[in-house]
N, C-alpha and C positions, 0 to 999 in steps of 0.2 A: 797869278801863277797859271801858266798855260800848261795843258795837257801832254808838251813834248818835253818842258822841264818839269815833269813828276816822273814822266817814262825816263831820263835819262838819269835823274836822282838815283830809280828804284833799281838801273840797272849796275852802280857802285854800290849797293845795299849788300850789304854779308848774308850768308845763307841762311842763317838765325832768321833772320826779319823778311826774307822773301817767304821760308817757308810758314814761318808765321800767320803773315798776310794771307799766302793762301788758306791756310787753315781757318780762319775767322772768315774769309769771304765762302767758304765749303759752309763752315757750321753753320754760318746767318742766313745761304742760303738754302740749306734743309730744314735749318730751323720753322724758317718764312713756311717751304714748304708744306710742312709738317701739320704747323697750326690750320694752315689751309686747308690740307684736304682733311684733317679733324672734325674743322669748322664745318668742311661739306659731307662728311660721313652720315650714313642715313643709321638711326638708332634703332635698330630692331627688336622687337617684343613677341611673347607668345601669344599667339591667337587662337590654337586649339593642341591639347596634346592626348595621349594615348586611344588616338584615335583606329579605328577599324580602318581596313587596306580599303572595301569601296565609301567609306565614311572622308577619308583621306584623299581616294583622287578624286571625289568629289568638288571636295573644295579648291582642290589646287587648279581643278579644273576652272572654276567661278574665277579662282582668282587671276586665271591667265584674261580668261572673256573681260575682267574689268579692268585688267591692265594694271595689275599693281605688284609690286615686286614684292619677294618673298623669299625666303629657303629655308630649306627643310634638314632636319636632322633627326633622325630615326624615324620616332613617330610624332615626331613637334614639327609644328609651322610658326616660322617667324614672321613678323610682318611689323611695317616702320608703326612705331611708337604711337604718333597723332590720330594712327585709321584702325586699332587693335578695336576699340567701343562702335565704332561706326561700321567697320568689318562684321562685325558679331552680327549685330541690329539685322542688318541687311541680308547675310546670309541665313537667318534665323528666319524674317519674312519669307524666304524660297524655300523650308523646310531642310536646310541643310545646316549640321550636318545629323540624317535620321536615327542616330545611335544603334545602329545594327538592324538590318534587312529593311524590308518596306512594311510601313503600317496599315491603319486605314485610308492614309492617306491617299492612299489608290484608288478612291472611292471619289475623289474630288472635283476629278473631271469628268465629265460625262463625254462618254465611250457610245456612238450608236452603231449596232448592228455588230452587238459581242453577242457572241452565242450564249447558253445558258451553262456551257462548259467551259468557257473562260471564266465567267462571273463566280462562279463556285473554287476554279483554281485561283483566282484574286484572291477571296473569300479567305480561301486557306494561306496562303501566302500573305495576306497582309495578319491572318490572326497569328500567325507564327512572329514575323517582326512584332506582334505589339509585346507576345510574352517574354520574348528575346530581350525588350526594352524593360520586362518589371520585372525581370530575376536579373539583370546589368544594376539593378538598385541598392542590391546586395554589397557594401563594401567589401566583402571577400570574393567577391566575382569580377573579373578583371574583363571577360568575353564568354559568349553564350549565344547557342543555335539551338532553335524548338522545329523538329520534325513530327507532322503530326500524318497520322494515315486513318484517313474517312471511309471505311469500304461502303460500296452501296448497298442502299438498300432493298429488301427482299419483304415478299407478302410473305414470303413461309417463316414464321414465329422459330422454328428447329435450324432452321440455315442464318437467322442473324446473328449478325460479327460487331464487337462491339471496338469503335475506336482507340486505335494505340498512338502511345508517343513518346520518343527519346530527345532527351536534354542533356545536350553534351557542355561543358562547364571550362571555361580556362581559367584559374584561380590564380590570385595576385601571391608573388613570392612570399611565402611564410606563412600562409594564410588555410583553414582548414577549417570546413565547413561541417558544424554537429548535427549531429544526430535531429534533434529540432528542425532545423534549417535544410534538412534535407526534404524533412517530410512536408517541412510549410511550400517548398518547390512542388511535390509532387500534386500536392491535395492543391494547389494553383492551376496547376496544370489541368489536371482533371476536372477540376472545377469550370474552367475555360468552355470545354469541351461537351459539347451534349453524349451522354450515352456515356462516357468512360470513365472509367473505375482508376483507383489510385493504383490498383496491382498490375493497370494497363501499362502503366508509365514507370520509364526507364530513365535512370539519370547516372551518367559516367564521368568524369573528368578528359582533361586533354592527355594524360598518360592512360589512357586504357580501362581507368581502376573504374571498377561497380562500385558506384557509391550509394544505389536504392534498397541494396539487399538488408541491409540495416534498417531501412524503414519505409519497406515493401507490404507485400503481404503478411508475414509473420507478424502476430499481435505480439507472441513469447517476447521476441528481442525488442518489440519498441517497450513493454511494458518494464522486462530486464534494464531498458536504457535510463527510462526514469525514474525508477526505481531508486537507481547508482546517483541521479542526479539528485533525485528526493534526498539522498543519505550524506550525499557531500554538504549540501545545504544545511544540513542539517548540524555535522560537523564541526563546518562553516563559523555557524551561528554562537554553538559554544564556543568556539576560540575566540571569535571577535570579544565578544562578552566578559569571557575571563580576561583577556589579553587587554584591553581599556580598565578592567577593577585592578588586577597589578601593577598594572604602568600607572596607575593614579598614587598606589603605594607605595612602590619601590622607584620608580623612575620610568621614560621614556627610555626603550630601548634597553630593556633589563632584566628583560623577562621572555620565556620561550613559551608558547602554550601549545600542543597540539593532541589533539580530543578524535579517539576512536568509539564509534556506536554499533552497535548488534541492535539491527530495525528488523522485526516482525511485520512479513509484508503480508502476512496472509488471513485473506477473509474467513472467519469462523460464523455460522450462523446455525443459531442454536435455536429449537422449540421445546418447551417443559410442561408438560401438562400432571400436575399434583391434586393429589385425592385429599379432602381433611375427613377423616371416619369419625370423628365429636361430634363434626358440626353435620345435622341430617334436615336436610331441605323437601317439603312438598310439590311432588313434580308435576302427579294429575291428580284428580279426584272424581270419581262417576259415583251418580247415586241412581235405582231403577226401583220404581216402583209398582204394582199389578196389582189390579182389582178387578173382581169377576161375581157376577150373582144370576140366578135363574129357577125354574119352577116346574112340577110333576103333573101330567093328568094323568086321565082314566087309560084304562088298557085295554083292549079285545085282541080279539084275533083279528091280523090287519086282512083284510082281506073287502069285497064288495060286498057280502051282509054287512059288515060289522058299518058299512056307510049310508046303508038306506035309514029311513026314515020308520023310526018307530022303532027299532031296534033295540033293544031294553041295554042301559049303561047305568044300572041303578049300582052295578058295583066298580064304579070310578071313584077315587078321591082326588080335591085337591091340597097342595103343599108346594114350599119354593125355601133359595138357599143362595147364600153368598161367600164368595171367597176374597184372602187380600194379601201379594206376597210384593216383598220390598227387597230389593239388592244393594249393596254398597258395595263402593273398590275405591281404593285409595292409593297412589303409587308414590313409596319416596327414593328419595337418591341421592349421595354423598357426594354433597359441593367437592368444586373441583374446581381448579386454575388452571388456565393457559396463558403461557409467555413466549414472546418469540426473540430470541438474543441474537443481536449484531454483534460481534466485536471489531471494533475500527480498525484498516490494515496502516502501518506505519509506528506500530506502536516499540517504544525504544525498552527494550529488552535490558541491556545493559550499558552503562558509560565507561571507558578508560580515560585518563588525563594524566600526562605527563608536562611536568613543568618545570624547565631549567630556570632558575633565578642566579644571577650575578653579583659577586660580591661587592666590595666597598674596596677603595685603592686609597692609599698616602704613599706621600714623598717623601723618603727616606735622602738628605743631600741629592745624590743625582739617579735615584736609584727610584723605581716606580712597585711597590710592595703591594702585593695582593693580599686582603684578608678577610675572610671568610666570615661567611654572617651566621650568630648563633644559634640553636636549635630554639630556644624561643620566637625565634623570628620566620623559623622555618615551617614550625607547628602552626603559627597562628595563619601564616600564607594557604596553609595544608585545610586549617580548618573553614578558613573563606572560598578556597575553591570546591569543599568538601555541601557547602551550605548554598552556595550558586546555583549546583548539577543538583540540587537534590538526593545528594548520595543516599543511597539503600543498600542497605549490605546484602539484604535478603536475595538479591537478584544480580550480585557477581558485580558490581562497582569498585575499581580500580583508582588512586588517587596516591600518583608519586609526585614529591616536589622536592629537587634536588640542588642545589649550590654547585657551582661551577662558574670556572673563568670564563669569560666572552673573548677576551684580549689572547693573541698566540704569543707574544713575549713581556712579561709586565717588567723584568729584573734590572731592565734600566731605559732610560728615558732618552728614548734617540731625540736628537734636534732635528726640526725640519726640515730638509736638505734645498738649497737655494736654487730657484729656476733663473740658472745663469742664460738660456734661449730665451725666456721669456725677458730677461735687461736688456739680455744685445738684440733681438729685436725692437722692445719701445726705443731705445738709445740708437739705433738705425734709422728709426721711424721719421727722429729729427736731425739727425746728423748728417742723412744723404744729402735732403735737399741745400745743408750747409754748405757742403761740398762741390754742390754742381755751381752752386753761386758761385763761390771760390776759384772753379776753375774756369766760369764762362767771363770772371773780370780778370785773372793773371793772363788768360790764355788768348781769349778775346777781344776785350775792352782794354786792356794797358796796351798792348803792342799799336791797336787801332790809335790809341791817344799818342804814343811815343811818334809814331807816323808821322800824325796831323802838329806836331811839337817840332820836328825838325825842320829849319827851315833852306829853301831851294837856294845854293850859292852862286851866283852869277860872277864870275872875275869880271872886275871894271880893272880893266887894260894899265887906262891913262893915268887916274889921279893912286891906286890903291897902290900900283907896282914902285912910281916913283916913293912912294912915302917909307914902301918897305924897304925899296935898295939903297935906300937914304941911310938909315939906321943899321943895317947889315953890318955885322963888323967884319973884316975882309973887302970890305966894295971901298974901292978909294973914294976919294971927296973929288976927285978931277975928273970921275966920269961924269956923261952926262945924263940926264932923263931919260933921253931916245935909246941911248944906248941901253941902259937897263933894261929898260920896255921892251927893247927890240932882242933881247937876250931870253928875258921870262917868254916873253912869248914863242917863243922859238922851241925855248924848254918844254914847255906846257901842247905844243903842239907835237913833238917829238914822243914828249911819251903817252897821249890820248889824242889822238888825229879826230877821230872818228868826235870826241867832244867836243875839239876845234872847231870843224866843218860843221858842225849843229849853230855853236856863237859865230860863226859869218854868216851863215843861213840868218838867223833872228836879227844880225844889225841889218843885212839887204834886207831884209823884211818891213825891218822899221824906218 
């Protein structure tokens, strides 16, 4: 079958099957296409995302110099699939990308003939990127810039200025940094820093807000802050506790617990100093004692007769004497105590506890019936939660435990209502690709096969025409052969010329 008898076939073909044809030779060749350039599609992956503006053309930068393709969407880089792990490696050995400003890493190369005031503005500049880098560690910190200012230094003691610094914060959607966590920033900060104090340091968000003043200089409000946090915890503690002993009794999900405290935060410090007047203690004791003795002579008139020699003292006598005196002191003094009293701050004053418990439900036919649990069951709930806290009555302890519904409609029992999206799509899931089958062989594959099915008719002149004008009823028997022949073809030429002149063309051919 030659290539001018399929072209003359297809040009008596009804509109049905030419347009057909061409539709199957369109779809096979977009099809063809299709899978092609699929098969050549380069498959792109993430290689860095929420990256900083110079953190980001950095690398896009690397990635032009190595020549590898990429694109970007917001603040993601895509890059072909196989080079995502080798990518990383590589741009990781060049220090990129530096996670916000410059580090120490400014320090790496040696720089000669920097002055000693570039060295110092390095200095500052790389310490600012390294804190830039450990407050970005924060999951609630999305970006972060540390300004710090060093004033020089002075010999006069009265003119020194002590280092400042502000942390400015871009915080990730939804996200809200406490009270803690502000101050673990600050006291980081300052800590960094020779010379600077925590109440040096300033820390704001990317909307404006002062977020240090909460735990700045003020001792009042950080102390106020933990305080509230001490009591929640506190709180806290009792619910979990009660709320785990009910659900063990009543059920999971059955129970409501929530526990109010009055905490005494304040330090008492007491000193007692007590007399006992029974009990009498020896404090000093002195004892003195004195003894004295001595002796009389003769008497004259004092004078220089009374010392010469020969001097009559026949009226002298002698005589002598002694004394003896003894002291005592004894000191007492009424024992006595001294105590010094602490009382510990945190101390819980009073407990509240409220506690919703849920009833029990039956099915009544279609009907879903609430019914209420009885006061024996309620007293003894009352008295395990009453024996938990430690209730005292003496000191204002509160202990409700109440019955109520959980459920907002019990009175009948709706059925589960059928997620008819969730059938027609699994039922889609398999039935499309039935469909494209379905219509890539009716539409297709059967017209292509009807095609290659029909076969190319060649009139043979000679032997087929006489046989037919043989049998023709109407053709007499006294015509002859030629004459038929010479008539069909006549006919046949008359009404498709153009098909004539193709069969003379192919018999001079052959």
């Amino acid at each position: 079958m030659s290539l001018s008898d399929v072209i003359l076939q297809m040009k008596d073909w009804p509109l049905k099957r030419k347009v057909a044809l061409i539709f199957s030779i369109v779809f096979s060749i977009a099809l063809i296409s299709g899978i092609v350039l699929w098969s050549e599609r380069i498959d792109f992956q993430v290689l860095y995302s929420n990256l900083g503006t110079e953190d980001a053309g950095q690398v896009v930068v690397k990635l032009k110099e190595m020549k590898v393709p990429y694109n970007v969407e917001g603040n993601v880089i895509y890059v072909p699939s196989n080079r995502v792990y080798d990518l990383r490696l590589e741009l990781a050995s060049q220090g990129i990308p530096q996670g916000g400003g410059v580090g120490f890493e400014i320090f790496d190369k040696t720089q000669l003939g920097v002055t000693e005031f570039v060295q110092k503005l390095n200095y500052r500049r790389a310490l600012q990127g390294e804190l830039s880098r450990t407050i970005k560690q924060l999951s609630e910190v999305d970006q972060c810039r540390v300004h710090i200012a060093i004033p020089e230094k002075t010999i006069f003691t009265d003119r020194e200025q002590h280092p400042t610094s502000s942390v400015v914060l871009k915080l990730k959607g939804g996200r809200v940094l406490n009270n803690a966590q502000i101050g673990g920033i600050i006291h980081l900060v300052a800590s960094s820093v020779e010379g600077m104090r925590p109440q040096d340091v300033t820390v704001i968000d990317n909307m404006g807000t002062l977020l240090s003043k909460s735990s700045g200089a003020s001792g009042d409000s950080v102390a106020d802050s933990k305080q509230l946090e001490y009591q929640k915890s506190v709180e806290k503690e009792y619910e979990s506790r009660l709320q785990s002993m009910l659900e063990g009794v009543i059920g999971r999900g059955k129970a409501i617990v929530r526990v109010a405290t009055k905490i005494d935060f304040t330090q008492i410090e007491k000193t007692e100093e007590r007399y006992d007047p029974d009990t009498i203690a020896v404090r000093s004791e002195q004892r003195v004692q004195d003894k004295s003795s001595g002796s009389s002579g003769g008497g004259g008139v004092p004078g220089v007769m009374s010392n010469q020699p020969g001097s009559g003292q026949s009226g002298a006598g002698g005589g002598g004497s002694s004394a003896q005196k003894q002291t005592e002191s004894i000191n007492y003094e009424v024992s006595r105590s001294v105590s010094k009293i602490i009382q510990p701050r945190g101390e819980v004053k009073s407990i509240s506890v409220a506690v919703l418990v849920d009833g029990t439900y039956k099915k009544e036919k279609e009907k879903k019936v609430y019914v209420p649990r009885i006061e024996a069951d309620l007293k003894k709930y009352d008295e395990l939660v009453r024996a938990a806290i430690g209730f005292n009555k003496d000191r204002g302890d509160q202990v409700i435990v109440s019955n109520v519904s959980f459920e907002e409609s019990v009175e009948e029992i709706v059925p589960e209502k059928t997620d008819y999206m969730k059938i027609v799509s699994s039922v889609l899931k398999y039935l499309v690709p039935i469909i494209v089958v379905l219509i890539v062989v009716l539409f297709v594959l059967k017209p292509i096969i009807d095609i290659l099915k029909v076969p190319v008719r060649r009139p043979e002149f000679a032997g087929e025409s006489v046989q037919i004008g043989r049998g023709m009823p109407g053709v007499p028997e006294e015509i002859s052969p030629d004459d038929v022949v010479k008539d069909e073809v006549l006919s046949i030429v008359k009404q498709d010329p153009r098909k004539a002149a193709g069969v003379l063309k192919e018999w001079m051919s052959e």
